[in-house]
N, C-alpha and C positions, 0 to 999 in steps of 0.2 A: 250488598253485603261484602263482595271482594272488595270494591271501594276502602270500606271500613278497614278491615284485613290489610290495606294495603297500605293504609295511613298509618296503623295500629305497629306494623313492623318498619316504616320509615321512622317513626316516632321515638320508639324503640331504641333502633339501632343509633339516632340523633343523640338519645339521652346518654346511653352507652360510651359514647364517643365523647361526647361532654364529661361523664364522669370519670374516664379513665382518663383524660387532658387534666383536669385538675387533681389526680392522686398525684400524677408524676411531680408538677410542682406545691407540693405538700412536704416532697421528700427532701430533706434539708440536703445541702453541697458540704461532700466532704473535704474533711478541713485539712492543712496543709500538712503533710508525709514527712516527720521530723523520726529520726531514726533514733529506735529506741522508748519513744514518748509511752508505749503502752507499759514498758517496764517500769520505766520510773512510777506512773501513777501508781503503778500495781505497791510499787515499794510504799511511796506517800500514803497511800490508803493503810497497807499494814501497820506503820510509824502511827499512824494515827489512831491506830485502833488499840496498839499496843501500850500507848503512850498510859493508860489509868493502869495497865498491867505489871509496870513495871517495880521491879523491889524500891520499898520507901514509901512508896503512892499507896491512898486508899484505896479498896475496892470499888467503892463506889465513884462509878464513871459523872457520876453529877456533882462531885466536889472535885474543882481543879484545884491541881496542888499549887503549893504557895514558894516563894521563889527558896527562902529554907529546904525544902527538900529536893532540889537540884544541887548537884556536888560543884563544887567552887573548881573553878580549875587554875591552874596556877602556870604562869607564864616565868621562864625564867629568858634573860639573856641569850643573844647567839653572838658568835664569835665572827666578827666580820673582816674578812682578809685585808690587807694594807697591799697600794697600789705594787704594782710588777712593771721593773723595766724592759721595756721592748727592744733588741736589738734593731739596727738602724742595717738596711741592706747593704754592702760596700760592694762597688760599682766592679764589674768586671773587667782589668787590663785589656784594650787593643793595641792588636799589634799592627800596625801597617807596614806594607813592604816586604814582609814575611816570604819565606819560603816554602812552600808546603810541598811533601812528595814522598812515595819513594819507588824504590825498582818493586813493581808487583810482578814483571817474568821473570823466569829465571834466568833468560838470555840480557847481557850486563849492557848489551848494545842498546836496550831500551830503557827511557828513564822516564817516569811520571813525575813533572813538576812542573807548578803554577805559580806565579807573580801577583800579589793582590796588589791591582792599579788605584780606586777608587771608589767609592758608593755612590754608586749612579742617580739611582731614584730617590732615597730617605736617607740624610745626613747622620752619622753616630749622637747619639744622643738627644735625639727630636722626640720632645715631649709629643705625645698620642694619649686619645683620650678612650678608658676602658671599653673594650667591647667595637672597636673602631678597628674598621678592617685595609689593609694597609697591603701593598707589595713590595717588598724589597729588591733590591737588582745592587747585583757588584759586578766592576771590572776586572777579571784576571786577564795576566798573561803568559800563553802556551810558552815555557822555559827550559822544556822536556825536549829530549828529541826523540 
């Protein structure tokens, strides 16, 4: 009798185990998380429920109305702008040989001023391509005392 018993609850618990394996895949995979999606349907649903209710339409939701009682809509013209000219950028004057300075102390004995020699690294006017990372280097010279 325990035999039986013991068969009776392995059996059991087999079947058990079987049938909770297949509920899980019964349950469908939810579908892809589009933000918003439950509102809209909620709108679609109303639109459509609304649609026999509306002024003009029969009552009766089993006669679809006929394209007569949809209001014509009427499209007029838009005014479409004529092209705009674009100013053209005009190139900034270099100076070379420049002097650049001035007395920053107040004692007259000291003078801050530099000599622009040459662009070392990237030539004036060296086409570069957007977003291109680049260092520049100039020569001055100390003119100051």
């Amino acid at each position: 009798m325990e035999n039986y018993v013991q068969k009776s609850i392995v059996l059991l618990l087999a079947s058990l185990l079987l049938l909770s394996a297949c509920s899980t895949l019964a349950t469908p995979a939810p579908g892809p998380l589009i933000p918003g999606l439950a509102q809209t349907l909620a709108a679609q649903t109303l639109t459509a429920q609304q649609g026999g209710r509306l002024a003009g339409f029969s009552s009766d939701p089993s006669t679809p109305p006929s394209a007569a009682d949809f209001p014509t809509a009427e499209f007029l013209p838009t005014v479409t702008p004529g092209p705009v000219e674009t100013p053209v950028p005009q190139r900034t004057p270099v100076q070379n040989n420049s002097l650049v300075g001035s007395s920053l102390q107040k004692d007259d004995k000291c003078t801050n001023a530099a000599e622009f020699i040459q662009d070392v690294s990237i030539p004036d006017n060296t086409v570069m391509r957007g977003g291109e990372r680049f260092v520049k280097t100039w020569q001055f010279k100390n003119i100051g005392t």
